[in-house]
C-alpha positions in Angstrom: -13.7 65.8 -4.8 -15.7 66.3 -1.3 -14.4 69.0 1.0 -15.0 68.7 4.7 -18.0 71.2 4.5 -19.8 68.8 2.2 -19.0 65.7 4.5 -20.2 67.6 7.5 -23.4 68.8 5.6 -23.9 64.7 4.6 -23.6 63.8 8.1 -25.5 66.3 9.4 -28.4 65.4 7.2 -27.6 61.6 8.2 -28.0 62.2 11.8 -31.2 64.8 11.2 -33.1 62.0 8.8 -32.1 59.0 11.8 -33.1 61.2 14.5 -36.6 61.7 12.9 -37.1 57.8 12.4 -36.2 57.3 15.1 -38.6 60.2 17.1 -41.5 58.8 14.6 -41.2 55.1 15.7 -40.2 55.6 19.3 -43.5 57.7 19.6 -45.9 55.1 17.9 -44.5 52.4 20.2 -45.1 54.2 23.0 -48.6 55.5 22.4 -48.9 51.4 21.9 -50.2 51.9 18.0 -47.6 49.5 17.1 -46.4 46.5 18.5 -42.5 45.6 18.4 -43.3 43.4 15.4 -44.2 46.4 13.6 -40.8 47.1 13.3 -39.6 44.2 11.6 -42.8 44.6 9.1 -41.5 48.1 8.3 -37.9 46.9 8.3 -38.6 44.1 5.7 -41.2 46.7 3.8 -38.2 49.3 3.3 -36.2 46.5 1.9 -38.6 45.6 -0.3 -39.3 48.7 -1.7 -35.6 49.4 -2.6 -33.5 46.3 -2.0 -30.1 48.5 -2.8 -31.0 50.5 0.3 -29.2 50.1 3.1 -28.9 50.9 7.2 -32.8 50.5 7.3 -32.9 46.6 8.8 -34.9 46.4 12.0 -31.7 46.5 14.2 -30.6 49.9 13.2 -34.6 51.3 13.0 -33.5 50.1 16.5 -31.1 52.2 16.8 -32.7 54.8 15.7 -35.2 54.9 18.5 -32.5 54.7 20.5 -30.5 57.4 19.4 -33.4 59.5 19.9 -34.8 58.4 23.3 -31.5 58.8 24.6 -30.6 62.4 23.0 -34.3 63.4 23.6 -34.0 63.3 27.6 -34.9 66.4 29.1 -31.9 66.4 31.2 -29.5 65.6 28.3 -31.4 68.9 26.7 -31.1 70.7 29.7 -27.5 70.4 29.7 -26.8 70.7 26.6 -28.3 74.7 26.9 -26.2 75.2 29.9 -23.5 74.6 27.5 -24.0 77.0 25.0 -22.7 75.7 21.9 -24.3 75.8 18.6 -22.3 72.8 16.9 -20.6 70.1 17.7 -16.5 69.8 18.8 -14.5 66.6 18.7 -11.9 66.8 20.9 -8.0 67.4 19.6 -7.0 63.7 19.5 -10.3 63.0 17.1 -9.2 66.0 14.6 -8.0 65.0 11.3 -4.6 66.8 10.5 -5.6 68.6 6.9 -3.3 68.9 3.6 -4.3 70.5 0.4 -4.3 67.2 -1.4 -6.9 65.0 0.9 -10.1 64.6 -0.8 
């Protein structure tokens, strides 16, 4: 049975190992060691490698980059600080109402 602290701890991890991918490719693009065909190379090596993987195709490695250039901006990070907050807060129409016999 997962508890919401365990989800939370899965996504978090989730998010941490797709921000990295996505910091590592977005910066070899734009130092111009790889070429956007790199991508799909990596994309189709991943698959190779473990064919039961999934979320690694060359749209979400994407993504990925993405995610990371967007989130990266200094003025996203700037804000962000102004804020204060050390985690993150859905608002009240995105919580999930809890009973003692969800999983």
């Amino acid at each position: 049975m997962l508890y919401f602290s365990e989800i939370a701890m899965v996504n978090t991890t989730a998010l941490q190992m797709y921000w990295e991918i996505g910091q590592y490719i977005s910066l070899q693009i734009k130092s111009a060691r790889w070429g956007t065909k790199v991508v799909g190379d990596l994309a189709d090596y991943l698959k190779r490698q473990n064919p039961r993987r999934r979320g690694l195709s060359k749209r979400n490695l994407y993504n990925m980059v993405k995610f990371y250039d967007v989130y990266s901006r200094p003025i996203f990070i700037d804000r962000i600080s102004q804020l204060n907050i050390n985690e993150f807060v859905q608002l009240p129409t995105a919580q999930l109402e809890t009973t003692n016999n969800v999983c």
